[in-house]
C-alpha positions as CSV (number, residue, x, y, z in Angstrom):
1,X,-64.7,-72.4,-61.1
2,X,-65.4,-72.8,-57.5
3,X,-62.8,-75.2,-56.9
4,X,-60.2,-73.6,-58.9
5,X,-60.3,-70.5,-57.4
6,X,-60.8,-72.2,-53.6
7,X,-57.4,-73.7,-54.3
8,X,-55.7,-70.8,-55.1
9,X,-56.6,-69.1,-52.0
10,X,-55.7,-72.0,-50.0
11,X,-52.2,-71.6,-51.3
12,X,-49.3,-69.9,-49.7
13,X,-48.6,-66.5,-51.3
14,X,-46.3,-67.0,-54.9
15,X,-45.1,-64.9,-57.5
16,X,-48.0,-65.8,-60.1
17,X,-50.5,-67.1,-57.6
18,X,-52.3,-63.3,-57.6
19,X,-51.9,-63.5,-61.0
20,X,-53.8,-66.4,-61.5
21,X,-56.4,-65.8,-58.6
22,X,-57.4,-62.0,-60.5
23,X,-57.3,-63.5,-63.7
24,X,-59.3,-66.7,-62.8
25,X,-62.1,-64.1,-61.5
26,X,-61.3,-61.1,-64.1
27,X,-61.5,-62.9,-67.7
28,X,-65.2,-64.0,-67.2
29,X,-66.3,-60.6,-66.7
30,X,-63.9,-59.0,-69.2
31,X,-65.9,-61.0,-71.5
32,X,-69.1,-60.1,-69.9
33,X,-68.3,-56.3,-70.5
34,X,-66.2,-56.7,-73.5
35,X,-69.6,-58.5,-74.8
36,X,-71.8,-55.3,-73.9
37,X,-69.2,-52.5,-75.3
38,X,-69.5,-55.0,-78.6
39,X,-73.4,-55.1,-78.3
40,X,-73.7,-51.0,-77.7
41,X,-71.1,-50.2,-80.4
42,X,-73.0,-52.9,-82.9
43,X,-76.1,-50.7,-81.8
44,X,-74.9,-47.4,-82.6
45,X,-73.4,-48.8,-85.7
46,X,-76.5,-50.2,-87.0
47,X,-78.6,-47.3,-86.0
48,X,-75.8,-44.7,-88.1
49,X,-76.9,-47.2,-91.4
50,X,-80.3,-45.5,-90.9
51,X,-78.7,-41.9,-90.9
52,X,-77.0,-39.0,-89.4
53,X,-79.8,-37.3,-87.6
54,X,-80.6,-40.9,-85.9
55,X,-77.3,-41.7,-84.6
56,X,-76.9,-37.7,-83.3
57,X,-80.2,-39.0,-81.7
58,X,-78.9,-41.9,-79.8
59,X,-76.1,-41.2,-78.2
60,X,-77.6,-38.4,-75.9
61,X,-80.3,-40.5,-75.2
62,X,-78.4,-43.0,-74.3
63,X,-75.8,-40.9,-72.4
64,X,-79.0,-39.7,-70.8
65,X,-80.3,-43.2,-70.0
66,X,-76.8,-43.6,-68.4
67,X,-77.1,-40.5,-65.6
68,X,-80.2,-41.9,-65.2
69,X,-79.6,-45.3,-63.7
70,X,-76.1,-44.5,-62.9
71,X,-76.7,-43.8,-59.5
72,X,-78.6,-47.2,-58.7
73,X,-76.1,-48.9,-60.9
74,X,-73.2,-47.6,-58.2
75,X,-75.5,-48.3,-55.1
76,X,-75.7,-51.8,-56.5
77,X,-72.4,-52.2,-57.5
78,X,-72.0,-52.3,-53.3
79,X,-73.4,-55.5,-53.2
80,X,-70.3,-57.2,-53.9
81,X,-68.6,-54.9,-51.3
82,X,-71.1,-56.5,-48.7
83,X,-71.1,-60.3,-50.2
84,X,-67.2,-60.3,-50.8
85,X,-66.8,-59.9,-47.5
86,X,-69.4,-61.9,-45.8
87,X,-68.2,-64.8,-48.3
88,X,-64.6,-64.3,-47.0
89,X,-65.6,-64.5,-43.3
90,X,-67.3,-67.7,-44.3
91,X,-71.2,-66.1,-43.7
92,X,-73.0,-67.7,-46.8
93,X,-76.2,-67.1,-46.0
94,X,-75.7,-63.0,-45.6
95,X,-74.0,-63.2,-48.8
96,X,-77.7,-63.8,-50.6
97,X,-79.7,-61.9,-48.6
98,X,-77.7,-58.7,-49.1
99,X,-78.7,-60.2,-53.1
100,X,-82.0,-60.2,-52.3
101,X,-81.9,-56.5,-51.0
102,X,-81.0,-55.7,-54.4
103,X,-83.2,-57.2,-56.6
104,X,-86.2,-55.5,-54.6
105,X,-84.5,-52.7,-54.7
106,X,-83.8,-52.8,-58.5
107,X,-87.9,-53.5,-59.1
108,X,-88.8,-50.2,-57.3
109,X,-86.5,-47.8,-59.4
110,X,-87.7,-50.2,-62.6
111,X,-91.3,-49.0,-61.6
112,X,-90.4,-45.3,-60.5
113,X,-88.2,-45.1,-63.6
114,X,-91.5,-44.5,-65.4
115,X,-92.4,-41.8,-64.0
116,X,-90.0,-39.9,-66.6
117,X,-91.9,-41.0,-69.9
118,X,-94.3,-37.9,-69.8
119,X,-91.4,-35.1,-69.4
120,X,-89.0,-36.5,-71.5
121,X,-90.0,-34.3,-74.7
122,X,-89.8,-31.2,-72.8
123,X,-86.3,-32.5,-71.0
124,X,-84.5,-32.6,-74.4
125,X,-86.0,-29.6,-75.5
126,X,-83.5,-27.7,-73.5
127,X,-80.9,-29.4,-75.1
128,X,-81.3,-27.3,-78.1
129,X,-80.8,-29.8,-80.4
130,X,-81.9,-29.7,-84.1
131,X,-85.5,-31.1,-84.4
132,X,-85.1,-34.3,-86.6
133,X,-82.2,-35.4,-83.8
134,X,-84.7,-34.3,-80.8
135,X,-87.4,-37.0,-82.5
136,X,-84.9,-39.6,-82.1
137,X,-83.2,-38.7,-79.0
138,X,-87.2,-38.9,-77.1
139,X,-88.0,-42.2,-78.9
140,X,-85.1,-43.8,-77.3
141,X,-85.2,-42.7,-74.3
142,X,-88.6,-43.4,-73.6
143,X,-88.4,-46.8,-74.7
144,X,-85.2,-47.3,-72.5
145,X,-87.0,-47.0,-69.7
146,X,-88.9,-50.1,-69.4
147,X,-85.5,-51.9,-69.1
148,X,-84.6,-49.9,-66.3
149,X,-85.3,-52.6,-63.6
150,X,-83.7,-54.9,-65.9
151,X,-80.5,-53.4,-66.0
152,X,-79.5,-52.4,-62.5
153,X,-80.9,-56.1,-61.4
154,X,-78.5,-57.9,-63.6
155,X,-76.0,-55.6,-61.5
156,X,-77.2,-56.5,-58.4
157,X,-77.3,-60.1,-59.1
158,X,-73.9,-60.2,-61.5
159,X,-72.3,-58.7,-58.2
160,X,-73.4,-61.0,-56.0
161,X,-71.8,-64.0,-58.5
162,X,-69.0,-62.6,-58.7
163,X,-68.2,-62.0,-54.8
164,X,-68.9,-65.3,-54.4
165,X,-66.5,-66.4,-57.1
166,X,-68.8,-67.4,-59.5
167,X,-68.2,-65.1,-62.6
168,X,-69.3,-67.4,-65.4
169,X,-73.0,-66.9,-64.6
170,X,-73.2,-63.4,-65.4
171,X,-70.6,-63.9,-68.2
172,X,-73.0,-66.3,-70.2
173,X,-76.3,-65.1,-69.3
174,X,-74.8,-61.5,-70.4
175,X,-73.6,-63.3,-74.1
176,X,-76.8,-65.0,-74.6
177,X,-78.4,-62.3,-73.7
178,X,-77.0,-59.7,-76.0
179,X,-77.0,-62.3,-79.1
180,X,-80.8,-62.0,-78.3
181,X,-79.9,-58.3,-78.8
182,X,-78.1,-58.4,-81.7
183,X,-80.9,-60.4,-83.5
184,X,-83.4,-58.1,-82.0
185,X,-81.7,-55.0,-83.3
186,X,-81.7,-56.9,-86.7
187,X,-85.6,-57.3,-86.7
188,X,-86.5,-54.0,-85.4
189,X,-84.1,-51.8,-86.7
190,X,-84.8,-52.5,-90.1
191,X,-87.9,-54.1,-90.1
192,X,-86.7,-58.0,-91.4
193,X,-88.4,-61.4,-91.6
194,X,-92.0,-59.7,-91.7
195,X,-91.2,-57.3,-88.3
196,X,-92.1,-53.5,-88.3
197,X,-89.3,-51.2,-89.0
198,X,-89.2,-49.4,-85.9
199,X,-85.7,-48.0,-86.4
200,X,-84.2,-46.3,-83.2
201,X,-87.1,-47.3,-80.9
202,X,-86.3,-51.0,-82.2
203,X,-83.0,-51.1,-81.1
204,X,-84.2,-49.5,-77.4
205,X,-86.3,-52.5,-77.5
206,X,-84.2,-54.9,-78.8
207,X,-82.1,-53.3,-75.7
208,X,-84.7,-53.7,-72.9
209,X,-85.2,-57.6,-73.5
210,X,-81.9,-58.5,-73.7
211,X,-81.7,-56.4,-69.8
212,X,-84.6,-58.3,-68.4
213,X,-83.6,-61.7,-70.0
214,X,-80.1,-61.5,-68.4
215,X,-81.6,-60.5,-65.0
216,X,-83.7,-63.4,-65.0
217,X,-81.3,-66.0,-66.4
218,X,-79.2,-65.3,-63.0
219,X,-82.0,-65.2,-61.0
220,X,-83.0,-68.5,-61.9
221,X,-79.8,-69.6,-61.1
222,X,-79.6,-67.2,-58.1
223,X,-82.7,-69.8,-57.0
224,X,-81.3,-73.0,-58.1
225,X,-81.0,-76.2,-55.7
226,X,-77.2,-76.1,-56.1
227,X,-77.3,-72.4,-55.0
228,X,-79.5,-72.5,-52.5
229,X,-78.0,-75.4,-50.4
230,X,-75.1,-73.5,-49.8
231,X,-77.0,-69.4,-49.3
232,X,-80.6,-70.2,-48.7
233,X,-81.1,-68.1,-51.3
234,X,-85.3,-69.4,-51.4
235,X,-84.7,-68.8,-47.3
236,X,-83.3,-65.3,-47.0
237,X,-86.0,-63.3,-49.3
238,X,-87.4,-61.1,-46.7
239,X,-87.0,-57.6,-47.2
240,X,-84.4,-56.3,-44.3
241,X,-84.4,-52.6,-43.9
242,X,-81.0,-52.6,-41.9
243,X,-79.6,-54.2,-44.6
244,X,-80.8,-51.6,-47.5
245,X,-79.5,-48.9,-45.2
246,X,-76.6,-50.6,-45.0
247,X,-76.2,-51.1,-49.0
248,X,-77.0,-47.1,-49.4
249,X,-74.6,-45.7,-46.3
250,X,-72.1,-47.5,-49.0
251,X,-73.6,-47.6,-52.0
252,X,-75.0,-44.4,-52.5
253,X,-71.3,-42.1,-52.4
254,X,-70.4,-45.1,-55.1
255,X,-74.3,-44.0,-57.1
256,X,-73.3,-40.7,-56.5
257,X,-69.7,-40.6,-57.9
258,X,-70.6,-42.9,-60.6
259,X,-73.8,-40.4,-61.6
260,X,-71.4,-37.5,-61.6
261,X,-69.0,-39.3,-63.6
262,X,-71.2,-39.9,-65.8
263,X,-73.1,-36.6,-65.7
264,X,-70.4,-34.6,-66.2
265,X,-69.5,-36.6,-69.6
266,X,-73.5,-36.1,-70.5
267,X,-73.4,-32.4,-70.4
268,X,-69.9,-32.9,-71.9
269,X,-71.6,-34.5,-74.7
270,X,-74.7,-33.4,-74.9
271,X,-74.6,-29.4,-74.1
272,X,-70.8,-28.3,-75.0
273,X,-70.2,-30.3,-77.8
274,X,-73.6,-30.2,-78.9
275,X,-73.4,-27.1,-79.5
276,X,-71.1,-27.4,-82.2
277,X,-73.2,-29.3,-84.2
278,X,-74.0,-32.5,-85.5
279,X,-71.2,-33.9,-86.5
280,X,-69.5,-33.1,-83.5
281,X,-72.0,-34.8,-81.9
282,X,-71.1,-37.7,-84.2
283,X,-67.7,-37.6,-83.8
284,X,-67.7,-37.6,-80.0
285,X,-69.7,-40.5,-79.7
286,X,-68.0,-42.5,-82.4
287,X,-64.8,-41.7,-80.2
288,X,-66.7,-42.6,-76.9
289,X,-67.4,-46.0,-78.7
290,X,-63.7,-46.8,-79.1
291,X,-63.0,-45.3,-76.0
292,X,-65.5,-48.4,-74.3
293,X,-62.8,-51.6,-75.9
294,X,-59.8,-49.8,-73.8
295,X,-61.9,-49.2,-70.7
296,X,-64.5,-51.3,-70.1
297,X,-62.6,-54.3,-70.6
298,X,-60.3,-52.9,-67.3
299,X,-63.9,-52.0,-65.4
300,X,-64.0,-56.2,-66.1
301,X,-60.5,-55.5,-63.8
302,X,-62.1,-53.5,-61.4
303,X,-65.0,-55.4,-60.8
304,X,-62.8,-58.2,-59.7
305,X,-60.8,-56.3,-57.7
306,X,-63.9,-54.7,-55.6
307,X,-64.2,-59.0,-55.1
308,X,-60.8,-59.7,-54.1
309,X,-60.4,-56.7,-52.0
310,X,-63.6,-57.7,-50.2
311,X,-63.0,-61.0,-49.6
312,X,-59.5,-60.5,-48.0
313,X,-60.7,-58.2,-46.0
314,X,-63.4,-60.6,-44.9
315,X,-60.6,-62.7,-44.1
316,X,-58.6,-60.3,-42.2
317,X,-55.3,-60.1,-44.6
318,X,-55.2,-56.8,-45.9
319,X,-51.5,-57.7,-47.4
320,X,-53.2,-60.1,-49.6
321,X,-55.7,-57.3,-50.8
322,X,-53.5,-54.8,-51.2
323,X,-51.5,-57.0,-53.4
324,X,-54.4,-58.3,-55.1
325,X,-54.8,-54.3,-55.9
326,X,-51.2,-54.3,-57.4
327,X,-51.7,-56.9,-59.8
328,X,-55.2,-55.3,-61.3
329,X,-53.5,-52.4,-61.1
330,X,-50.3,-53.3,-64.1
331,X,-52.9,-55.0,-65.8
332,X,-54.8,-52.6,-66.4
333,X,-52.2,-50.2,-67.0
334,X,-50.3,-52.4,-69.4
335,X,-53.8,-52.8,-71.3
336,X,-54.8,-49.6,-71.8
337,X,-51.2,-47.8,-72.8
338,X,-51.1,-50.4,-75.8
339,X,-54.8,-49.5,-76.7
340,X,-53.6,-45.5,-76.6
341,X,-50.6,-46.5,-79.2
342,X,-53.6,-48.3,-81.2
343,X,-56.2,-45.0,-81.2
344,X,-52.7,-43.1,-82.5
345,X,-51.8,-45.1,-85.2
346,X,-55.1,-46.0,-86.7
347,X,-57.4,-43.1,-85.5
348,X,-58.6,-42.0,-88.8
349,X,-59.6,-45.8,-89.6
350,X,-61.2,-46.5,-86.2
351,X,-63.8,-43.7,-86.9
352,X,-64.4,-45.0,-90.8
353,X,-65.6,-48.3,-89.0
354,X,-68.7,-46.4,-87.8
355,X,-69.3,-43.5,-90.3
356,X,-67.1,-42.3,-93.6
357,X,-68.2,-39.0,-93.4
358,X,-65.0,-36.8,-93.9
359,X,-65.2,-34.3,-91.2
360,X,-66.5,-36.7,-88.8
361,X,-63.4,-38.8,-89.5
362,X,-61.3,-36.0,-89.0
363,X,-63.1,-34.4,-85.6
364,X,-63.0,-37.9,-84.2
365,X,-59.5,-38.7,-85.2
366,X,-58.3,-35.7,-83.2
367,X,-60.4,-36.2,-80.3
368,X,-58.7,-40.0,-80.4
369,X,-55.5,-38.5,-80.0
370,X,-56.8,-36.7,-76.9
371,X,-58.4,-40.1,-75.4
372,X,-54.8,-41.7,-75.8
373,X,-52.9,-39.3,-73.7
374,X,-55.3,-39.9,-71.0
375,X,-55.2,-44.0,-70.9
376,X,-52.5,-44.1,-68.2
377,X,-54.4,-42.2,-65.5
378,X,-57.2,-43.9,-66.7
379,X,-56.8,-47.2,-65.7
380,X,-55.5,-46.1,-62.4
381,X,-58.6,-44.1,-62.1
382,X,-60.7,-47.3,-62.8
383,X,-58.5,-49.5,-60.9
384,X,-57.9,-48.1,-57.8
385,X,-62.1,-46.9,-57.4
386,X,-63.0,-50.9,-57.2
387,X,-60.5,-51.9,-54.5
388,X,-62.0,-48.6,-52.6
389,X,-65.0,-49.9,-53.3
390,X,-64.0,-53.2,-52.3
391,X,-63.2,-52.2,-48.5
392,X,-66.3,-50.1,-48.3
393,X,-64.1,-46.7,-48.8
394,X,-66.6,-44.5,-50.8
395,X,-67.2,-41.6,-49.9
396,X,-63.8,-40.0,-50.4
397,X,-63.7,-40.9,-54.0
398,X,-66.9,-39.1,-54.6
399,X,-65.7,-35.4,-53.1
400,X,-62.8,-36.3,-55.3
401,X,-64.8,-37.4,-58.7
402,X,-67.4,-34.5,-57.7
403,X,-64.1,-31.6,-57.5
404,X,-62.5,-33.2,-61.0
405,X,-65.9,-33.5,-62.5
406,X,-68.0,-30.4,-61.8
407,X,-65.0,-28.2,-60.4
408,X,-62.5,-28.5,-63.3
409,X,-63.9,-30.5,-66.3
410,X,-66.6,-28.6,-66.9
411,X,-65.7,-25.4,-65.9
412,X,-62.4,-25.3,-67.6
413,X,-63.9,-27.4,-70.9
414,X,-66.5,-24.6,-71.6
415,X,-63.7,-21.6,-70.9
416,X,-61.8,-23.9,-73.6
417,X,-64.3,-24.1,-76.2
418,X,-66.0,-21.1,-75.7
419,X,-63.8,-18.6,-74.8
420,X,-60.7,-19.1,-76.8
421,X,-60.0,-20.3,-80.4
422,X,-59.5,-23.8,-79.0
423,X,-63.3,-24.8,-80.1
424,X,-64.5,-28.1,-80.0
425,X,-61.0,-29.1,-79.1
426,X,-60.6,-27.4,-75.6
427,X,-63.4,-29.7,-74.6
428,X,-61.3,-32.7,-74.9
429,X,-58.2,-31.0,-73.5
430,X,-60.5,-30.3,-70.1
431,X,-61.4,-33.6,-70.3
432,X,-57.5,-34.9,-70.1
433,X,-57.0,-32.4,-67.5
434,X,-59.9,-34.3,-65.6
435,X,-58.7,-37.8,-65.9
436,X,-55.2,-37.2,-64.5
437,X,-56.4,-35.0,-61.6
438,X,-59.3,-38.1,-60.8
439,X,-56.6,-40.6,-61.5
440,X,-53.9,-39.2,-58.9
441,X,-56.4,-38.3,-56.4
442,X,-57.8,-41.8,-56.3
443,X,-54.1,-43.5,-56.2
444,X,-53.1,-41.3,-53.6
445,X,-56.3,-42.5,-51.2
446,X,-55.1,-46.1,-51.6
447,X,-51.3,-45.1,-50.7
448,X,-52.5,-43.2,-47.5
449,X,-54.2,-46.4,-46.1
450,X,-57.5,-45.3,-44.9
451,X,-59.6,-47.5,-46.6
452,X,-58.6,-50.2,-44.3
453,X,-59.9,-48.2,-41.6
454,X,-63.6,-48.8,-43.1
455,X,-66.3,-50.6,-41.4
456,X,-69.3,-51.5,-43.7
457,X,-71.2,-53.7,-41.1
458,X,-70.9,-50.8,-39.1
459,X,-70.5,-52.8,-35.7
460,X,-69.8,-51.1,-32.4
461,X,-66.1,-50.8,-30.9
462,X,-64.6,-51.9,-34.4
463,X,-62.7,-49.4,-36.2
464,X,-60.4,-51.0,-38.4
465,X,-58.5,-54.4,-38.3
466,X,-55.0,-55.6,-37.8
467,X,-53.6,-57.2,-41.5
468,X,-52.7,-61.0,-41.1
469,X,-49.6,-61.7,-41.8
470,X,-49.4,-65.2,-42.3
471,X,-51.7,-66.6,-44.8
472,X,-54.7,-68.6,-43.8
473,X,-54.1,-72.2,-43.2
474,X,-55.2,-74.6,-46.0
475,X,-58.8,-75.6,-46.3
476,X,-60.1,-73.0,-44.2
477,X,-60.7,-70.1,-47.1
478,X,-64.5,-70.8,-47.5
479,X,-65.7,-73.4,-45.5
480,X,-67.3,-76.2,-47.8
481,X,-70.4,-76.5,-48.8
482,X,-72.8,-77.7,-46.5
483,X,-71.1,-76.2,-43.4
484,X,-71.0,-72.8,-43.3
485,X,-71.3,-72.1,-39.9
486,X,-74.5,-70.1,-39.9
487,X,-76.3,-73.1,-41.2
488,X,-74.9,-75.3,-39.1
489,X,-76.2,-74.6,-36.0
490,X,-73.2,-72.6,-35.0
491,X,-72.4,-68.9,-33.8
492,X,-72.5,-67.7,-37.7
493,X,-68.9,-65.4,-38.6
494,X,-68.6,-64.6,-34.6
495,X,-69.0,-68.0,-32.9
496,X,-67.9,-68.7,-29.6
497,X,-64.6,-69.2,-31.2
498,X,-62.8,-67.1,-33.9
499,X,-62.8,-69.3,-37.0
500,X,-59.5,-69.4,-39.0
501,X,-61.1,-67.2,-41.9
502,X,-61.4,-64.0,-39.9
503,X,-59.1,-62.3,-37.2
504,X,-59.0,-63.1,-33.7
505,X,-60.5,-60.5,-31.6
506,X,-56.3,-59.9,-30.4
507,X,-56.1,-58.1,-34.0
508,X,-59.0,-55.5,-33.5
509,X,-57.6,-52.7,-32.3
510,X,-60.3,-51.9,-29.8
511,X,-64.0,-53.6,-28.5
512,X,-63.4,-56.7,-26.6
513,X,-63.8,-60.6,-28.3
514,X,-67.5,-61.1,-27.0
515,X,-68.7,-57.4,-28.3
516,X,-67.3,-58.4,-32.0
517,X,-68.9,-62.0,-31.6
518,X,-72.2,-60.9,-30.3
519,X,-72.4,-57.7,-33.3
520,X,-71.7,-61.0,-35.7
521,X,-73.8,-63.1,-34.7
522,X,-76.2,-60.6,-34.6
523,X,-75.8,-59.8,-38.4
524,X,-75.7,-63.5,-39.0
525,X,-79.2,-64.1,-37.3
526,X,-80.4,-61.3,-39.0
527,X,-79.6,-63.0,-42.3
């Protein structure tokens, strides 16, 4: 994969070649993502055999679960903003210990994550929830959290693959490990082959090996002899406080405006539509299911676009990453439009895949129609936050996901519902409100240019950089194994003389050459 995708970027600039380059790093982790949306609909599927009251249970718990991790999930999702960028500049051994920096900081929130197992009776309590769901909805969640660590590791370390153009690891390590799940849920779910029926907490189980044995698959690779002659990655393990503040001045706007993302569909979920009872419940999360095969396949887009983005940047052509944008970008649009004519045309039958109960087929065929006239902005939505993410813009996106979310989603969805005849129904009108509004707003960031302003290494006298025209010269986009600069005695990404992967200090638009190659070579020592 490496080679492949190294010639690409060698190339000059043709009418397929960005084609090929995001599709050579998007399919893997489509398939990666495509696999969990399979693996959490095959959950919930197999929990609704068991009955109503225990799929009601499982959704909020695992929307819960969600909000909860959310946050580090977007935090660690900034890795690849940091090693995209240090692998375009050509400074491999920065790329893993920015990796590093996540997986210690994945093991503390896996440990603190605990924490929450005593309240969590009394938290949904106040979601007001019949009794026989509430038994559910605490058994899962409380068994969800010894995967915590689990889960926002394989993020840290999926990231750091796929920066560094590598997307296969992640891809099979997340399908073996989710075929592990899928027998797990098997076993423990319905008690087979001489295992205890556990029923929902078997499938959080089931759930929280399949987590840890993904994040340790890629570790071991993340350690391999291969790996680790080109990053150091057994060299670089030391824990680097300037680095973690560096990943959170990023990461955490990208936490935060995932959380509220998520959050805001949580009390969607769990407090509006809750309260109009369980089978609206039902439906909602039966729709949210089908809602995951139209957009998590383009988050499998995004991710490779917060790559791309980053590693053009890194090598100072922000026409290629902008353009790298635009091809994501109809993708994902052209994707998820035909998935909208799908949930139109066969809503009814979509929801009978999970549950033949008439009036959750007919809730959840409605709220289909909803989710359809909302695809469009969607995928510009999902889009255009990875290449933000990509050049280290993330603040912006959060005031705007925070005003769509809390401002207007909410608000507006329990005026709907509560205040008119709209019911159940206004919900998901606010809810298309919300995606256009988040949609534009983010699109409109990207037009205005500002994200190319953004500095994540956060060096003195740099505030921006001048796009390359030309493309790099052949053979210079990385350098090979075994001489990345920084391990071959050299200056590291700001030697003594700018290499052809990053601008010359003539394109920065203010700090002289020697203060950009001494803050380089700095980070690169500190690596």
């Amino acid at each position: 994969m490496k080679l492949s995708m190294d010639a690409i970027l060698s190339k000059e600039e043709t009418r397929w070649s960005g084609v090929r380059e995001v599709l050579l790093l998007a399919l893997p982790i489509i398939i990666s993502v495509g696999s969990n949306t399979i693996m959490s609909a095959v959950d919930v599927w197999m929990v609704a055999q068991l009955g109503r009251d225990e799929v009601a249970g499982i959704i909020p718990a695992s929307i819960t679960n969600s909000v909860l991790i959310s946050f580090f999930i977007g935090v660690m999702s900034c890795v690849s903003t940091f090693v995209g960028q240090s692998y375009g500049r050509g400074s491999f051994r920065l790329c893993s210990h920015y990796a590093w920096q996540g997986i210690y900081i994945s093991l503390l929130i896996g440990v603190l994550a605990m924490a929450l197992w005593p309240p969590t009776p009394a938290i949904f309590r106040l979601c007001g929830h019949a009794s026989a769901v509430q038994v559910h909805e605490v058994a899962y969640f409380q068994w969800r959290l010894l995967g915590v660590g689990g889960a926002i590791m394989s993020v840290a370390l999926a990231s750091f693959f796929t920066a560094t153009s590598k997307p296969m690891i992640p891809m099979v390590a997340t399908v073996a490990s989710n075929l592990v799940n899928l027998v797990g849920d098997y076993l423990l779910i319905f008690g087979k082959f001489g295992f205890p029926k556990w029923g929902v907490a078997g499938a959080a189980i089931a759930t929280n090996v399949a987590a840890w044995l993904c994040a340790l698959m890629m570790f071991a690779v993340f350690l391999s002899k291969d790996l680790n002659a080109v990053y150091k990655s057994r060299k670089t393990r030391r824990w680097d406080s300037r680095k973690v503040r560096q990943l959170f001045r990023i990461g955490w706007p990208a936490g935060l405006s995932m959380g509220l993302d998520i959050g805001s569909w949580a009390v969607f979920i769990v407090f509006l539509v809750g309260r109009f009872g369980t089978d609206a419940i039902a439906a909602s999360g039966i729709t949210g299911q089908i809602l995951s095969g139209s957009f998590m396949p383009t988050v499998g887009l995004s991710i490779a676009v917060t790559a791309l983005v980053g590693q053009w940047i890194g090598r100072g052509s922000l026409d290629r990453a902008k353009a790298r944008y635009r091809t994501a970008l109809k993708i994902g649009i052209i994707y998820m439009t035909l998935m909208g004519l799908i949930f139109v045309l066969f809503r009814h039958d979509l929801i009978r895949l999970f549950r033949d109960d008439p009036e959750i087929v007919k809730l959840g065929g409605t709220f289909l129609i909803f989710a359809a006239a909302f695809q469009f902005f969607d995928a510009i939505s999902i889009v255009t936050s990875g290449a933000l993410k990509g050049a280290g813009d993330t603040r912006w996106p959060m005031v705007a996901s925070m005003v769509s979310a809390w401002l207007v989603f909410l608000p507006l969805g329990y005026v709907l519902a509560f205040r008119t005849s709209l019911g159940v129904v206004g919900g998901w009108i606010s809810a298309t409100i919300y995606i256009y509004l988040l949609g534009s707003a983010l699109f409109l960031r990207f037009l205005s240019g500002k994200w190319m302003k953004v500095d994540i290494f956060h060096r003195p006298g740099r505030q921006g950089i001048i796009p390359i025209q030309a493309p790099p010269p052949t053979g210079s986009l990385p350098p090979a194994p075994g001489q990345d600069r920084l391990d071959s005695g050299g200056a590291g990404a700001g030697g003594a003389s700018p290499g052809p992967s990053q601008p010359d200090a003539s394109t920065r638009p203010e700090g002289s050459k020697q203060n950009g190659q001494n803050e380089l070579l700095k980070d690169s020592v500190a690596g």
